[in-house]
C-alpha positions as CSV (number, residue, x, y, z in Angstrom):
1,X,-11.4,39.2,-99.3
2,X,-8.8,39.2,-96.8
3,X,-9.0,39.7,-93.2
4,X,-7.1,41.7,-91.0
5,X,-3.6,41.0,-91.0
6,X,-3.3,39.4,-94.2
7,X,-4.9,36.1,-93.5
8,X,-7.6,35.0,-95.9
9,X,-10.7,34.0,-95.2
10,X,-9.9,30.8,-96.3
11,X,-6.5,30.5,-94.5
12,X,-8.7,31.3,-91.4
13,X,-11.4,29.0,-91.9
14,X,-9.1,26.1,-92.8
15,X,-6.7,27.3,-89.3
16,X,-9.8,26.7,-86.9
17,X,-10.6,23.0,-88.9
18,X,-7.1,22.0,-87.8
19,X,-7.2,23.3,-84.4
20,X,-10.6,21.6,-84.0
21,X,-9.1,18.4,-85.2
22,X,-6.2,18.9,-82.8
23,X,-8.4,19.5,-80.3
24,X,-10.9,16.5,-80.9
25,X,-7.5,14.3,-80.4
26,X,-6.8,14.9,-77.1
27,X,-9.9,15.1,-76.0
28,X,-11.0,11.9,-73.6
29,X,-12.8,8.9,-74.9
30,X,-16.1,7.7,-73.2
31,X,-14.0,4.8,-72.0
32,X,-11.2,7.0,-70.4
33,X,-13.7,9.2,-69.0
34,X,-15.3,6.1,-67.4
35,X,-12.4,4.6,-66.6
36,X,-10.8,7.8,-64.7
37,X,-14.4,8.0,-62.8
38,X,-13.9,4.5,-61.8
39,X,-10.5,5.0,-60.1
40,X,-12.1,8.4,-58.4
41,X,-14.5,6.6,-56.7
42,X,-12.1,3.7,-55.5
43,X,-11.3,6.2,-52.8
44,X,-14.9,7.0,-51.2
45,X,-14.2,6.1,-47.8
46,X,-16.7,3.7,-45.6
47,X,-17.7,5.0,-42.2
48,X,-17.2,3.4,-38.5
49,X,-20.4,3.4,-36.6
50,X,-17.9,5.9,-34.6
51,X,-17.3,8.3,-37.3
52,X,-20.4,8.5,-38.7
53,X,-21.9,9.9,-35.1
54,X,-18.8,12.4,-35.0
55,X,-19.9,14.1,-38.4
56,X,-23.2,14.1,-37.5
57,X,-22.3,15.7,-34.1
58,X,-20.2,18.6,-36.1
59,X,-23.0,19.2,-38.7
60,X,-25.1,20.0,-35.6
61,X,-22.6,21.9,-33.4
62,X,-19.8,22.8,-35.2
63,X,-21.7,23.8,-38.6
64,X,-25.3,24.6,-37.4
65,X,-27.4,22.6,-39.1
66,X,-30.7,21.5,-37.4
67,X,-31.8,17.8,-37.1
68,X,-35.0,18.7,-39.1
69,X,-33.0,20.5,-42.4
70,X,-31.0,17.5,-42.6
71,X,-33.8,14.8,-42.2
72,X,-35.5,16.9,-45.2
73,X,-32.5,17.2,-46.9
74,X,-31.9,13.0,-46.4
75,X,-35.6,11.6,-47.2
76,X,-35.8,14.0,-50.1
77,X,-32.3,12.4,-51.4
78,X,-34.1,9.0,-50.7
79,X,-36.8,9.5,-52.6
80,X,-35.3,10.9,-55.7
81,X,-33.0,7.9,-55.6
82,X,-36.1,5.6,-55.7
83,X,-38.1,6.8,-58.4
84,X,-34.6,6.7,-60.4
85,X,-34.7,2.9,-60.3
86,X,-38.4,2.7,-59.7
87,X,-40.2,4.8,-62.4
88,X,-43.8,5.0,-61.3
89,X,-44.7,3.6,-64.5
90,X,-43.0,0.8,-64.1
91,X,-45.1,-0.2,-61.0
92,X,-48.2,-2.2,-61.6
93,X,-50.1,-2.5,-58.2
94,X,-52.2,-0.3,-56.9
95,X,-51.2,2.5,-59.1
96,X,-47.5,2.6,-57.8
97,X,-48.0,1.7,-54.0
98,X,-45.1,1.9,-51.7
99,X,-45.1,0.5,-48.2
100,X,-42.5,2.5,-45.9
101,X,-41.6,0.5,-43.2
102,X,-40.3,4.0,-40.1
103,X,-38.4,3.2,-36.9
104,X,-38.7,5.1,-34.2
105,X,-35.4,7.5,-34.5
106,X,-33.9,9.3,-36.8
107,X,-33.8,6.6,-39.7
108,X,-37.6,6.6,-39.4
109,X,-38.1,10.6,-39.8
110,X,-36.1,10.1,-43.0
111,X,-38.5,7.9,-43.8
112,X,-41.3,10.1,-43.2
113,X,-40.0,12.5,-45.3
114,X,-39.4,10.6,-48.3
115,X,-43.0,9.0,-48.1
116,X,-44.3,13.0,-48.4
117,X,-41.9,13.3,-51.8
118,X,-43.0,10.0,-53.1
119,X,-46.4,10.9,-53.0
120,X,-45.4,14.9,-54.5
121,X,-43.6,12.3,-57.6
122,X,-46.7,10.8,-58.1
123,X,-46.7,7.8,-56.0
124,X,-48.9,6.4,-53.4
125,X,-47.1,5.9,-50.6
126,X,-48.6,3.5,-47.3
127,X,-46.6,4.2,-43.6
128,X,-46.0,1.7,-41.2
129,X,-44.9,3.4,-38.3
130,X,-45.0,0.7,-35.3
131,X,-43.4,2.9,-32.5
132,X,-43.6,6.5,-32.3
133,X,-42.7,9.2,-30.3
134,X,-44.5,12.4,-28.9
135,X,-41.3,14.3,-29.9
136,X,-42.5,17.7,-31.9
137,X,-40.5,16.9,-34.6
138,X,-41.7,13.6,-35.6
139,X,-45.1,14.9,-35.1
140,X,-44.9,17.1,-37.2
141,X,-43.6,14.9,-39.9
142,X,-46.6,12.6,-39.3
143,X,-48.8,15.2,-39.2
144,X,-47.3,16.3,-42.5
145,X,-47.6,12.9,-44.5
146,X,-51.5,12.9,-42.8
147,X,-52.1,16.0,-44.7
148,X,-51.1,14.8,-47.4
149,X,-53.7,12.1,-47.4
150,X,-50.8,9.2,-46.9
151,X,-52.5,6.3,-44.8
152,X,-51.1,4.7,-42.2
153,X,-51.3,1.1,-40.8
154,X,-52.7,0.1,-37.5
155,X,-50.9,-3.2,-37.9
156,X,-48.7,-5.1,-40.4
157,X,-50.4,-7.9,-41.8
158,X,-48.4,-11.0,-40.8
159,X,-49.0,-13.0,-44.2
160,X,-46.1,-11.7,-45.6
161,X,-48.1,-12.2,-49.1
162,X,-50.5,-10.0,-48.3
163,X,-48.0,-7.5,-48.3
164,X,-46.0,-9.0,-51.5
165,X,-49.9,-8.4,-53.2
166,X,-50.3,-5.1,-51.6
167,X,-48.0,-3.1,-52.6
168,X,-44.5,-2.9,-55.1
169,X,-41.8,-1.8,-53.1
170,X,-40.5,-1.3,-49.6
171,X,-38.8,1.4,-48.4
172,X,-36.5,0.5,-45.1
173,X,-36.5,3.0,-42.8
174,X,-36.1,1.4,-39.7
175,X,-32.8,1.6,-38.2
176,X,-29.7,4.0,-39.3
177,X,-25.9,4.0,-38.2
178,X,-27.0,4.8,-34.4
179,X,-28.2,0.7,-34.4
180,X,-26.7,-1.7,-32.5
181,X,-28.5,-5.2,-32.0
182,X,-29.7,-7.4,-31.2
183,X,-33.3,-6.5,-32.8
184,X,-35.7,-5.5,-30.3
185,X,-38.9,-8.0,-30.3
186,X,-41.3,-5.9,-31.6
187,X,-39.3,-5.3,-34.8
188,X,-38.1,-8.8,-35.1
189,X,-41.4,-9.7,-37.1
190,X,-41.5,-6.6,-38.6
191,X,-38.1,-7.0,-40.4
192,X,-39.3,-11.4,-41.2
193,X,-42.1,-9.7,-43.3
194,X,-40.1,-7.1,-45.0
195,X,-37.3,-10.0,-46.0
196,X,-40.9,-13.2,-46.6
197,X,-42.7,-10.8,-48.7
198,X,-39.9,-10.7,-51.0
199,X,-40.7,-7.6,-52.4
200,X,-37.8,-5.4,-53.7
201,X,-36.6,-3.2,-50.5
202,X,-34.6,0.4,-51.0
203,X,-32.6,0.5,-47.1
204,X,-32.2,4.1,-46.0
205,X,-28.7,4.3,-45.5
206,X,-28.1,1.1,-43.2
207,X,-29.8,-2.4,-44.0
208,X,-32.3,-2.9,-40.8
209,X,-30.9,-4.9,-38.3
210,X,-27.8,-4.9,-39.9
211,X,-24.3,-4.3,-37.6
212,X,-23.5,-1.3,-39.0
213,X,-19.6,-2.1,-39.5
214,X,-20.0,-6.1,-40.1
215,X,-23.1,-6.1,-41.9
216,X,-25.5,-8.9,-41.8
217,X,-25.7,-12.1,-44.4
218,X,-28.6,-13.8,-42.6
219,X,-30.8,-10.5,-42.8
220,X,-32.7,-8.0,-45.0
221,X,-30.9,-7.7,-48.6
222,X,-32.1,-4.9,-50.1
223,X,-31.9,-4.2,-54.0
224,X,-31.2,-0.6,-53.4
225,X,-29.2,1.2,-50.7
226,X,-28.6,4.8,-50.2
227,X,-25.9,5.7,-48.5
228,X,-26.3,9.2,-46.7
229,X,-23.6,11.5,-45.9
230,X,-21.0,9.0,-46.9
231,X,-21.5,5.0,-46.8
232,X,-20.9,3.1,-43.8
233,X,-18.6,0.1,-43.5
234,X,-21.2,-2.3,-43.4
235,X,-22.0,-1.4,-47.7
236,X,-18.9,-3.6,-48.3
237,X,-21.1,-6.1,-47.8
238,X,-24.0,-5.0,-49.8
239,X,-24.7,-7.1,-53.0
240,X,-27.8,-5.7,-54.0
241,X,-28.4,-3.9,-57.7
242,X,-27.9,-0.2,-57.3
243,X,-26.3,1.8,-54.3
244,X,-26.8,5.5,-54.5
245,X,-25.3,8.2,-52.1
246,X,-27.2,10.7,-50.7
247,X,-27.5,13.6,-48.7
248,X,-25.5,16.7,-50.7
249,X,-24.7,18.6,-47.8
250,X,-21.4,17.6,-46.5
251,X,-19.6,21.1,-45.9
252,X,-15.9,20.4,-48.3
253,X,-14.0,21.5,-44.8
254,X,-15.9,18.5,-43.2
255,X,-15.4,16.2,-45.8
256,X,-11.6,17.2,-45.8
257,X,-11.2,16.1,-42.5
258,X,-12.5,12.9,-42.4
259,X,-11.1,12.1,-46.0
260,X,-14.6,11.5,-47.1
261,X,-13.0,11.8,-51.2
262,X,-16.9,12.2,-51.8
263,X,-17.1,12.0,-55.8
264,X,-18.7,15.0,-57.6
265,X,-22.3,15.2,-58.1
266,X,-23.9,15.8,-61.4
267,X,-25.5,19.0,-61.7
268,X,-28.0,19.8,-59.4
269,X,-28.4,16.1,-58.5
270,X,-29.0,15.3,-54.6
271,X,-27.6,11.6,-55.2
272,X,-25.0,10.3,-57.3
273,X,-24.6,6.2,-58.1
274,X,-21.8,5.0,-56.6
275,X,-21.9,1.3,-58.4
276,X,-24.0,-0.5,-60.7
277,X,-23.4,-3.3,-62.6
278,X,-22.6,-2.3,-66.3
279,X,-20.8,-3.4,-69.5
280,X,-18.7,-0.8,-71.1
281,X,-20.5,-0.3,-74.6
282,X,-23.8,0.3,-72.2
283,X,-22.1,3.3,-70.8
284,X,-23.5,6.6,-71.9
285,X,-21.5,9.6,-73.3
286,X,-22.8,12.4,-71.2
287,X,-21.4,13.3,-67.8
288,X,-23.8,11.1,-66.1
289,X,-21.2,8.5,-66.9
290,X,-18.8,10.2,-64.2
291,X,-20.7,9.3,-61.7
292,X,-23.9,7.2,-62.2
293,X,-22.6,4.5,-64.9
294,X,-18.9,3.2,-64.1
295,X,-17.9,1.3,-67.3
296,X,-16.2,-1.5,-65.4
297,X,-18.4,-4.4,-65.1
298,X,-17.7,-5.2,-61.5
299,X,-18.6,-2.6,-58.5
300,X,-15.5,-0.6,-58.0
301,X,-14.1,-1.5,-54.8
302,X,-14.1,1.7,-52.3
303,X,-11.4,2.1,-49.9
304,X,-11.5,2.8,-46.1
């Protein structure tokens, strides 16, 4: 048989095997698809204390958003980070019990909110929430994680291995980017027992008591940070195990502005990994490895 044109069938079929050959030559290997990730997220830029309040200030006034949507939007991006590197079936207390640890601003509402989605995942989330306001927003997030049958603590224990026996993790929702020390006394303690219990802690966005530009050697060092909106200058001097960004709402005008040079996210994903220590024959071949699994074995070094 011939088909149209004068080709045969044969001469077609053995036309597309070449082309797919040719094709499968230039196409990019794992490694230069890793590699090319790599140098993309060199250029995610770190945050001044300054610039980080001027975004947030647009996203309210300039772009709309409400403080509520975007403390949803935040905790919910928290959460889903955590059970990435905290699988509840790899928790063994207390059927997957999580202590989160809420300030009394904005850092803390995101808190709130991702102790109501750690408890939809499956987990079993405790609150500490030392200092609260009578502010209807907060209220209602309270009221939300109460309805949800999430306990909260009168008091944190002050044997810091009562709380290391307790529970698995800690999430550290304290203070955000608005922070600027020193550490008022009644969170002094509260931070000592976080860092003595020596449980694993996953820092919403900014380490607690950390300077937000300068960081903090002497303070909490959390395994896991997520950065939201876009890091802040003071990850440079994060050396925990995983740091995730968060918060997939950036308008692209926004981000054009500041030269944010946010990497893509994967598919519906609310966080990407923006580092994690891996060797190259570990990295996967699906497009997770664009963003989640940089082949280099050091974390890439993002510019300001």
């Amino acid at each position: 048989m011939w088909a149209e044109g004068g080709l045969s069938i044969f001469g077609y079929l053995w036309l597309l095997t070449i082309l797919a050959v040719a094709a499968a030559s230039v196409r990019p290997t794992t490694s230069d698809q890793c590699s090319a990730a790599s140098r993309k997220m060199t250029n995610v830029k770190f945050l001044s204390q300054k610039e980080a309040q001027s975004i947030d200030e647009e996203l309210f006034n300039e772009y709309a958003y409400s403080v509520d949507q975007l403390m949803e939007l935040a905790g919910h991006s928290c959460a889903v980070a955590f059970a990435k590197v905290y699988p509840k079936e790899s928790l063994e207390r207390n059927e997957g019990a999580v202590l989160v640890v809420c300030g009394p601003g904005n850092n803390g509402g995101d808190g709130l909110v991702c102790a109501r989605h750690l408890r939809l995942f499956g987990y079993y989330p405790t609150v500490y929430y030392p200092k609260r306001t009578n502010k209807e927003l907060y209220l209602n997030l309270t009221k939300q994680c109460q309805k949800m049958d999430i306990p909260f603590l009168s008091f944190l224990p002050s044997e810091p291995q009562l709380v290391a026996n307790a529970y698995n993790v800690i999430v550290d929702a304290v203070f955000g980017f608005s922070f600027k020390g020193p550490v008022k006394p009644e969170f002094v303690s509260v931070i000592d027992t976080m860092v003595k219990s020596q449980l694993p802690i996953v820092s919403i966005d900014v380490p607690s008591g950390w300077d937000v530009e300068n960081g903090d050697p002497t303070g909490i060092q959390p395994e896991v940070l997520v950065s939201l909106t876009a890091p802040k200058l003071c990850a440079r001097h994060f050396t925990g195990k995983r740091h995730f960004l968060g918060g997939r709402f950036v308008p692209p005008e926004l981000a054009a502005k500041y030269d944010l040079n946010l990497p893509p996210y994967p598919g519906t994903e609310p966080v990407l990994e923006l580092s994690v220590l891996k060797d190259k024959e570990e990295c996967s071949t699906d497009e997770s490895c664009h963003v989640r699994k940089p082949c280099d074995t050091k974390n890439p070094k993002i510019e300001n």
